[in-house]
VEXDREN-2710 file (C-alpha; in Angstrom, 1 decimal):
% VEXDREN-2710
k/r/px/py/pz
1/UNK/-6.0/11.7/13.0
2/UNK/-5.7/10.0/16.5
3/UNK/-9.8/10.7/17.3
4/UNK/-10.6/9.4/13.5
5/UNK/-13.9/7.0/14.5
6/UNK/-13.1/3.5/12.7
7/UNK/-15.8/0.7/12.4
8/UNK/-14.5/-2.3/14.4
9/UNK/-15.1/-6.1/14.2
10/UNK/-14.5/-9.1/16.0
11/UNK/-12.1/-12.1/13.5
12/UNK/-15.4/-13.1/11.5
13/UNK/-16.2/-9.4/10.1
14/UNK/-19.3/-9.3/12.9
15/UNK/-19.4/-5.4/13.5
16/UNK/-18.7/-4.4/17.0
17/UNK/-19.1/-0.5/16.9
18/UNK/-16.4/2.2/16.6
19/UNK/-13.5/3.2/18.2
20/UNK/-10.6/5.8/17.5
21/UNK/-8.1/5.0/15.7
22/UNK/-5.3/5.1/18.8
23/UNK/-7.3/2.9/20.9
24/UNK/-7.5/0.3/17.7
25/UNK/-4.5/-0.1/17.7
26/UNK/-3.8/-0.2/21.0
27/UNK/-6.1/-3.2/21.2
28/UNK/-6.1/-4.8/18.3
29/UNK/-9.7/-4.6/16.7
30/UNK/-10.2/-5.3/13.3
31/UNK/-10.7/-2.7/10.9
32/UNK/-11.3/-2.1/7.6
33/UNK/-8.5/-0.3/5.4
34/UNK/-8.6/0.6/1.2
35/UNK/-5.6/-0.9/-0.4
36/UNK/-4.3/0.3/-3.8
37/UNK/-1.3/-1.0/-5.8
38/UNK/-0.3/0.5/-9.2
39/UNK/1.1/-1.5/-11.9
40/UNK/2.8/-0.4/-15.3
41/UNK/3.4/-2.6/-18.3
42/UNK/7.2/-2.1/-19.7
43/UNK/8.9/-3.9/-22.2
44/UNK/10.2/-6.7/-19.9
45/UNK/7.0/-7.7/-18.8
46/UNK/5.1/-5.2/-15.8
47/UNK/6.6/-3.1/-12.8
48/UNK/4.6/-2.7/-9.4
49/UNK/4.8/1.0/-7.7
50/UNK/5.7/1.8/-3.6
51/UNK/5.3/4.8/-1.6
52/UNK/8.3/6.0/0.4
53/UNK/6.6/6.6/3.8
54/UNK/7.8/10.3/5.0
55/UNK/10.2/10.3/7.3
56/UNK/7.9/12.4/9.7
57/UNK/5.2/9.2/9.8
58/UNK/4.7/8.5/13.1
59/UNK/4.4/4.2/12.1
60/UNK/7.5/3.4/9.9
61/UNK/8.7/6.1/8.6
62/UNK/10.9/6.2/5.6
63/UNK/10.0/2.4/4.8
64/UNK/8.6/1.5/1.4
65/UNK/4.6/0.4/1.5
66/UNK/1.7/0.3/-0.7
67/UNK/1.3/2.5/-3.4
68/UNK/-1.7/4.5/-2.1
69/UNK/-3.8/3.1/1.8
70/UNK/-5.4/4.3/4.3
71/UNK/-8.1/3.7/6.9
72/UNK/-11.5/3.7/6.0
73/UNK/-13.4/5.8/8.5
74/UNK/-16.8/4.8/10.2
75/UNK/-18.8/6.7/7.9
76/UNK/-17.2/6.1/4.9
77/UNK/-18.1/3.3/1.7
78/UNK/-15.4/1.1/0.2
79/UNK/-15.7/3.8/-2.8
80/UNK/-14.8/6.2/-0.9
81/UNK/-11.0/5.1/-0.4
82/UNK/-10.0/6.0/-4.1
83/UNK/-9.9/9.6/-2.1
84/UNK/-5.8/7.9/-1.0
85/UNK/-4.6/7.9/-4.7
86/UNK/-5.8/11.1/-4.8
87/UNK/-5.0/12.9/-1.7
88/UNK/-1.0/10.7/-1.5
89/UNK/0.1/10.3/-5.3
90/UNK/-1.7/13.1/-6.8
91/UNK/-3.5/11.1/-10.0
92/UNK/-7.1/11.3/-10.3
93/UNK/-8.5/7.2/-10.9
94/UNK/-11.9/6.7/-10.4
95/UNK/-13.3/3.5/-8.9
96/UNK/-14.6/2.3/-11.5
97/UNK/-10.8/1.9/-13.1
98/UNK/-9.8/-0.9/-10.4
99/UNK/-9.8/-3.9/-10.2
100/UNK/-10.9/-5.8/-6.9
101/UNK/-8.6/-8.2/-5.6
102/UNK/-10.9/-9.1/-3.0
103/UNK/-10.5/-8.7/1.2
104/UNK/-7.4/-9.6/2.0
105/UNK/-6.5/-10.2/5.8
106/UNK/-3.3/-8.0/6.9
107/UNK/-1.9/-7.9/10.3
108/UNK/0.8/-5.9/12.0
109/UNK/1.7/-7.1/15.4
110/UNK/4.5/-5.0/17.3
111/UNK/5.1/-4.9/21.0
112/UNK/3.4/-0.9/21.0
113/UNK/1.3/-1.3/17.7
114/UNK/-1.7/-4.2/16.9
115/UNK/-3.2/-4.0/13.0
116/UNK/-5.4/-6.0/12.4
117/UNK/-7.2/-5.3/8.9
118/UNK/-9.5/-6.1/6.3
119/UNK/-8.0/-4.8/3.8
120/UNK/-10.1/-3.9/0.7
121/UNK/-7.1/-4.3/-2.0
122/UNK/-7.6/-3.3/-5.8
123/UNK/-5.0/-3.1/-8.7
124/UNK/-4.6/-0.2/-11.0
125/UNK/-2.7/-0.7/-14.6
126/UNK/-1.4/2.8/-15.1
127/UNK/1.1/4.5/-17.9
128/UNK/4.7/3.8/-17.3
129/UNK/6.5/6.9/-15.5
130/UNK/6.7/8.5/-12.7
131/UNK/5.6/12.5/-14.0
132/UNK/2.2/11.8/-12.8
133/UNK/2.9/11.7/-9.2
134/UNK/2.2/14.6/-7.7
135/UNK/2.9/13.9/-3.6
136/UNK/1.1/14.9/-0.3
137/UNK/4.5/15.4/0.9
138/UNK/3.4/14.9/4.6
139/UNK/2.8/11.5/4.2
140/UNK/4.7/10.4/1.3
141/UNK/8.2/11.3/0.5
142/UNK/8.5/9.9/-3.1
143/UNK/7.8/6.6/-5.1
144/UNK/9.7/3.8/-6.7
145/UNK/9.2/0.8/-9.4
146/UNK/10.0/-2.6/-9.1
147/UNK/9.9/-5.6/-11.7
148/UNK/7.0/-7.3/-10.4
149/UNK/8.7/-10.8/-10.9
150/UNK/11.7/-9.4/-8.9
151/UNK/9.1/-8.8/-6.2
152/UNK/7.5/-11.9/-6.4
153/UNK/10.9/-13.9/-6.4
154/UNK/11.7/-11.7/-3.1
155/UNK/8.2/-12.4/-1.6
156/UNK/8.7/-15.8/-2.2
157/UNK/12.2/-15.8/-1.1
158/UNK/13.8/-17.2/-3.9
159/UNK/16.0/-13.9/-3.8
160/UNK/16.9/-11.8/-0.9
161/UNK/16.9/-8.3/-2.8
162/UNK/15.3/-6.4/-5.5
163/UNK/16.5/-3.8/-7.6
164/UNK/14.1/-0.4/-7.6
165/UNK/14.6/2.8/-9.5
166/UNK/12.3/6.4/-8.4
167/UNK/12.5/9.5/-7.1
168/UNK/12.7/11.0/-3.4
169/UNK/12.5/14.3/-1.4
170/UNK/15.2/14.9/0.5
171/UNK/15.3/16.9/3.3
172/UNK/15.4/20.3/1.2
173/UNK/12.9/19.5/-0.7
174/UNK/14.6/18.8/-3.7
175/UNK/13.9/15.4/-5.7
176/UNK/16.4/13.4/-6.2
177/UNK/16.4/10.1/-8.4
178/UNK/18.1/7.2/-7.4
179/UNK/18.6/3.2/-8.0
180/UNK/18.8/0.9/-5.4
181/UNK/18.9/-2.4/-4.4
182/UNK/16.4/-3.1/-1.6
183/UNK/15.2/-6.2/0.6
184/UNK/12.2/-7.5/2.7
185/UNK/13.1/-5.0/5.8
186/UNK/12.9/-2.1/3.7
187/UNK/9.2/-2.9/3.6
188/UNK/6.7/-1.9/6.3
189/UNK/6.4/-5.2/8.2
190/UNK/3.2/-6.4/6.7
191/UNK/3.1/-10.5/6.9
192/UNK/4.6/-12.6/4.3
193/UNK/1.0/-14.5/4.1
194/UNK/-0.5/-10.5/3.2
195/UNK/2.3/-10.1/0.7
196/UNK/2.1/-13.7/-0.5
197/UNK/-1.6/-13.1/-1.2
198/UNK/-1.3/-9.8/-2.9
199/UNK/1.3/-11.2/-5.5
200/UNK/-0.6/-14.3/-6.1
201/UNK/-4.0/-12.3/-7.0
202/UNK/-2.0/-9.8/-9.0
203/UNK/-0.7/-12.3/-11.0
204/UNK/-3.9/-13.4/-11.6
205/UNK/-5.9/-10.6/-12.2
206/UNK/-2.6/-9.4/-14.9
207/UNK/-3.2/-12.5/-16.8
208/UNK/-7.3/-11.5/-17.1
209/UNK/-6.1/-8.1/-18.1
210/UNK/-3.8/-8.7/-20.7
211/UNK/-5.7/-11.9/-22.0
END
């Protein structure tokens, strides 16, 4: 994974070449990543999905993140990240099922660790449940739902928690369901503006795809 060849870019998109992925984010190049966040409708109004990062992820493990991401690598289309639902959650979408959110800009910036992405970010309306999941256990140690409002309201900081109910390995391998309350560290430290955006255009695109 540390050789993985990424396209890089300068702050305007203007390709630069490739690098691997270690010495990206060493440096700080922009990239481009695939972004996918899973919605389901429930009775109170629609729920948004996270990953539990496994605990044996060498960036933030155990925190909650995206439903399904990843890098895209040099040689690979935009198309070609629906290959992260896939390979992480275990549900088979096609492309065609998403819906584009657009590029969103998402940066990272830790004393040992510079991300700086263009991240291509798409929604998915899926059934509510969580029996479709079936997890690349390496890299994800279970999921959880949230009231996307409660989200939002967190995001926005008009509250400082969220309640989430889901499922998690533990370290027997036996899954365990659980609810929770959770807050804004409990996420991988994406920036607000990233999260900020991603709510805004979910909101959005829900009302086009329930209108």
């Amino acid at each position: 994974m540390k050789d993985e060849q990424l396209n890089i870019f300068d702050e305007k998109r203007n390709h630069l070449g490739t690098a691997a992925r270690d010495e990206v984010h060493q440096k700080g190049y922009w990239h481009e990543t695939f972004h996918c966040w899973l919605i389901s409708k429930s009775q109170k109004g629609f729920d948004i999905y996270f990953q539990i990062r496994s605990d044996t992820k060498q960036d933030f493990p155990c925190l909650l993140d995206i439903t399904a991401a990843g890098h895209l690598l040099a040689h690979e289309t935009v198309e070609d990240g629906i290959r992260e639902v896939r390979e992480e959650l275990g549900i088979d979408l096609s492309f065609d099922e998403l819906h584009s959110l657009g590029i969103i800009i998402n940066r990272i910036h830790l004393d040992h660790f510079l991300d700086n992405e263009f991240s291509h970010t798409y929604l998915s309306v899926i059934p509510d449940g969580f029996f479709d999941f079936t997890l690349q256990k390496e890299e994800v140690a279970g999921v959880v739902k949230a009231s996307f409002r409660d989200f939002s309201d967190m995001v926005f900081g008009q509250t400082g928690k969220m309640p989430i109910q889901g499922f998690e390995f533990n370290e027997h391998g036996i899954k365990e369901q659980f609810d929770k309350s959770v807050g804004i560290d409990d996420l991988v430290p994406h920036e607000m503006a990233y999260l900020k955006d991603v709510v805004k255009l979910i909101e959005r695109k829900l009302k086009l795809v329930s209108s």
